[in-house]
C-alpha positions in Angstrom: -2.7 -14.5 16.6 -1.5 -13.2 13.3 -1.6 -9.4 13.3 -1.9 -8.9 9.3 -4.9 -11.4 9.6 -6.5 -8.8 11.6 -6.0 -5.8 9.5 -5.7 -7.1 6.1 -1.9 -6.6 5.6 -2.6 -2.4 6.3 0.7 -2.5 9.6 2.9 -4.4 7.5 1.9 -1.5 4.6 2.4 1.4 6.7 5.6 -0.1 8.2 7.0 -0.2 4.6 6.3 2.7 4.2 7.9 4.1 7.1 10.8 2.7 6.5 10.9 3.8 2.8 10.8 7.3 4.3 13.3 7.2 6.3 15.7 5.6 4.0 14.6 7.9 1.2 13.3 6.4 -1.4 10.9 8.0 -3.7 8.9 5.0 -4.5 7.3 1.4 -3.0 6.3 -1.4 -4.9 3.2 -2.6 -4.4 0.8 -5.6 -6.0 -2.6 -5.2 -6.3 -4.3 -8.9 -7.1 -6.5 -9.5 -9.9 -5.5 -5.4 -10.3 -8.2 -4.4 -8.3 -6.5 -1.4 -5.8 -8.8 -0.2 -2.6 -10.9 2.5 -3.0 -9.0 5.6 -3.2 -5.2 4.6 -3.1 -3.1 6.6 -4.9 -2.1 5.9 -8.0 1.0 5.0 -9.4 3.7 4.0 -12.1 2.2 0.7 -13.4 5.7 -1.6 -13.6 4.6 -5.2 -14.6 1.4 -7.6 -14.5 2.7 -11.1 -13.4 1.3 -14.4 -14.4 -1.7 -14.8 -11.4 -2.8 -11.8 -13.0 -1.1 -9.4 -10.1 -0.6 -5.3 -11.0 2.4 -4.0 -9.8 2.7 -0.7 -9.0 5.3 1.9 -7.8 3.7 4.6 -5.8 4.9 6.8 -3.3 5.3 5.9 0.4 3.6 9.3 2.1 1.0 8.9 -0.3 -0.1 5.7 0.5 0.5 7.0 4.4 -2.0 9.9 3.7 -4.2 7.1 2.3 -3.6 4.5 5.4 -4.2 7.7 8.1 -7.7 8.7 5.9 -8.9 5.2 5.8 -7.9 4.3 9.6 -8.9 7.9 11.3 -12.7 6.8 9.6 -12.8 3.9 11.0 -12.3 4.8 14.4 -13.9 7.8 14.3 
């Protein structure tokens, strides 16, 4: 069983992101397709817009953690 079948990509997201921390970057890249982001993820530096019409964004990792732990703590609560 895939796991990033099972929650839409979020682990392999908050793992970056872990690891971006740690290293200490200031920044992740992330695509958002067709440019549509989720709901309330945090905004960032808009860096390109490729050719299948993919946003890419740099945005900070414990941003986007704050975002994953809101999103997640709903759900199971």
């Amino acid at each position: 069983m895939n796991a990033e079948s099972d929650d839409g990509g979020m682990a392999a997201l908050v793992i970056r992101c872990a690891y971006a921390v740690l290293a200490g970057h200031a920044s992740i890249t992330v695509s958002a397709i067709g440019g549509k982001k989720p709901a309330g993820f945090p905004r960032g530096e808009l860096l390109s817009v490729g050719t299948n019409g993919a946003h890419n964004y740099a945005v900070h990792p414990i941003k986007v953690l704050a975002w994953a732990h809101a999103r997640t703590s709903k759900a199971a609560g």
